[in-house]
C-alpha positions, 0 to 999 in steps of 0.5 A, a space after each residue: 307637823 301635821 298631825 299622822 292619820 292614825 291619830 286622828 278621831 276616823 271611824 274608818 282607821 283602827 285603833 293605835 292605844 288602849 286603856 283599861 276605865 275605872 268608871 268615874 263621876 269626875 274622872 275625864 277621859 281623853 276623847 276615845 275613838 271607842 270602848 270595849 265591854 267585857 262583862 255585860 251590862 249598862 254603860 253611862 258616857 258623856 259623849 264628845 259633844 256633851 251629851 250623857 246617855 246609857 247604853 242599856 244591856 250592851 253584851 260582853 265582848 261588844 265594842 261600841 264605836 263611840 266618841 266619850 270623855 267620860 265613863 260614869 260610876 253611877 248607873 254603869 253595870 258593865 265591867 272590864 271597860 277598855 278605852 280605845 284611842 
């Protein structure tokens, strides 16, 4: 059986499941489709491919419709991180 739609990694199909982060040095993620911000601050992921980079000043409330499998502790300011798959 094929794999539905809403399951699939589509920037254009919203989100179907929703996790809070504990951000983590070795904690992985399963691939998100993207994260919510709640409190202000910066945000260091690995992204799908395996790039490390930090979102720097992202604002509460912002959505970052990025691939991750990982949100790190270290460097990461932001808080009420939710994963969105």
């Amino acid at each position: 059986m094929a794999t539905p739609s809403y399951r699939t990694a589509d920037a254009t199909v919203s989100a179907f499941d929703a996790a809070s982060v504990t951000p983590s040095d070795s904690t992985a993620l399963r691939p998100t489709r993207g994260l919510y911000i709640g409190g202000a601050g910066n945000v260091r992921v690995e992204m799908s491919l395996g790039n490390v980079v930090t979102f720097s000043g992202i604002l509460a409330g912002t959505i970052l419709p990025i691939q991750v499998v990982k949100v790190y502790a270290t460097d990461t300011t932001a808080t009420s991180i939710v994963a969105l798959y």
